[in-house]
C-alpha positions in Angstrom: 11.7 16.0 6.2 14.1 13.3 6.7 13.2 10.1 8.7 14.8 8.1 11.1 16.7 6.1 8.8 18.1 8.4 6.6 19.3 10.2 10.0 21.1 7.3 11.3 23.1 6.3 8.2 24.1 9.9 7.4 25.4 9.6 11.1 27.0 6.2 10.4 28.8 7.0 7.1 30.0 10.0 8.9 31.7 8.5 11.4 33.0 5.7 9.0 34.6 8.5 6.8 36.2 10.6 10.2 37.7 7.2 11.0 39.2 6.5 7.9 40.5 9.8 7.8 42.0 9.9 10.6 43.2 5.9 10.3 45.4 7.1 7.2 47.0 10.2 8.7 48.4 8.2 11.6 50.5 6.4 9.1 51.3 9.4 6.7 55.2 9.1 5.7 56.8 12.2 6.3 59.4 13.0 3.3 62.1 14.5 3.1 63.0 17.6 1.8 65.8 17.0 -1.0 64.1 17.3 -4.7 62.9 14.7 -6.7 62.2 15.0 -10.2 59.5 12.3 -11.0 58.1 9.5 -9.1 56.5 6.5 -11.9 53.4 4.6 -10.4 54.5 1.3 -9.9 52.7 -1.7 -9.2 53.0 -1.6 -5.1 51.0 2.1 -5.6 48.4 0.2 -7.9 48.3 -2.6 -5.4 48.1 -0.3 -2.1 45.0 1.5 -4.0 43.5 -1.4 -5.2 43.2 -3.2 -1.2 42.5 0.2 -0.3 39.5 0.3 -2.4 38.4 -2.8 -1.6 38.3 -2.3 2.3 36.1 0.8 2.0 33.7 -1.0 -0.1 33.8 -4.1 2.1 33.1 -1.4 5.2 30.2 0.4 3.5 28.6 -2.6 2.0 28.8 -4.0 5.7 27.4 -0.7 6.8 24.4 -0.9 5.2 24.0 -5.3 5.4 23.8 -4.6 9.3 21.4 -1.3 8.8 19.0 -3.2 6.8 18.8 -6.0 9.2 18.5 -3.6 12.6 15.8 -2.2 10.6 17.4 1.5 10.6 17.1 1.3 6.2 13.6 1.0 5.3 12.7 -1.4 2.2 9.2 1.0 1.5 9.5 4.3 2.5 5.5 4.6 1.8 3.3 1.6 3.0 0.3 1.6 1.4 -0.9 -1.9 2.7 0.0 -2.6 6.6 -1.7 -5.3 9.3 -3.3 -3.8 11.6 -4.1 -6.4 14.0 -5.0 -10.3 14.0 -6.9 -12.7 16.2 -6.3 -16.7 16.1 -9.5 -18.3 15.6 -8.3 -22.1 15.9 -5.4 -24.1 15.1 -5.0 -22.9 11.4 -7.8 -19.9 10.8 -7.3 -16.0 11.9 -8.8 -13.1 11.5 -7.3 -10.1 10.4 -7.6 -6.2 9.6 -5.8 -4.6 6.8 -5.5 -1.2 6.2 -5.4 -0.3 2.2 -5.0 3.5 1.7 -8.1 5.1 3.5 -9.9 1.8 4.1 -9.8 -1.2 6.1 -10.5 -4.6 5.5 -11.9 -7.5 7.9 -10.0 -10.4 6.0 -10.5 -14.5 7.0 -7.4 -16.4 6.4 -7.5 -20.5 6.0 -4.6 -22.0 4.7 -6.6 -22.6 1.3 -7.6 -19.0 1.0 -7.9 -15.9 2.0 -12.1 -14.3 2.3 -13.0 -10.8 2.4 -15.2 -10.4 5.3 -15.9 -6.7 5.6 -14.9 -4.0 4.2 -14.3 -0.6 6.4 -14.7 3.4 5.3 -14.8 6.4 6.6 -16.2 6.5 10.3 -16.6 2.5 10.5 -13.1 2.0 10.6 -11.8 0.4 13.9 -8.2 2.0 14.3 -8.4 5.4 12.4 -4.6 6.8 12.8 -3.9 9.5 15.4 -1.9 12.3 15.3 -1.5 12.8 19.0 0.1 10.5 21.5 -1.8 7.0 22.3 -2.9 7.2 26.2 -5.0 5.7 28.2 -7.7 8.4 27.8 -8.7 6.8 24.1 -9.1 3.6 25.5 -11.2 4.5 28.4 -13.7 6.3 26.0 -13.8 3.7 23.6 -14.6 1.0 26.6 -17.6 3.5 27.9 -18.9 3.7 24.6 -19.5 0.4 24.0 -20.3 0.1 27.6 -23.6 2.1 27.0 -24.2 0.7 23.7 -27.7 -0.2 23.2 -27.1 -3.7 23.5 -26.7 -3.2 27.5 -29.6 -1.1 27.7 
């Protein structure tokens, strides 16, 4: 299964290549039809090839510059280690949840270091992934269970 990504500069390089194709025929010279024995490769056909070379390289390398920086190109196809959220706690501390493979940790970051607070497994994680769409229907039912917690009781 091919992601996003790989979809969009398949489409890209496509396109580059139709244009160039079509870019060259427009200036094709038509020749004529009297017989010529042997044509040498001269320096203007090295030359021609050459800037030719160049400008398709220049293109693609462009190509993928401007795909890496609109994001379309990922660096890590598998993220193992993602931030999951963040809250400020003051001027220089936050907290923040990391998920790791299957866990999630509760880290506390100072600019001096960096504290593992809690580590998460199984059902105590906070945000387990979903494989459905994100509606409001999750949220309500997270919001009356702690609602009805046994601290309001």
């Amino acid at each position: 299964m091919e992601n996003e990504g790989t979809l969009r500069l398949k489409l890209l390089t496509n396109s580059v290549v139709v244009f160039l194709c079509s870019f060259s025929s427009a200036f094709a010279i038509v020749e004529n039809d009297s017989k010529q024995v042997v044509k040498t490769v001269s320096y203007e056909h090295v030359l021609n090839w050459s800037l030719g070379l160049i400008m398709v390289l220049l293109i693609f390398f462009a190509c993928v510059w401007f795909m890496r920086k609109m994001g379309a190109l990922p660096i890590n196809s598998k993220q193992s280690m993602r931030v999951i959220g963040g809250v400020s706690l003051g001027m220089r501390e936050k907290l923040i949840v990391v998920q790791v493979g299957e866990k999630q940790l509760v880290l506390g970051v100072t600019p001096g270091r960096i504290d593992k607070l809690l580590l998460l497994e199984g059902n105590e994680q906070i945000f387990k992934a979903q494989s459905g769409t994100e509606g409001e229907g999750d949220f309500s039912s997270k919001l009356k269970q702690l609602m009805t917690g046994p601290a309001n009781e």
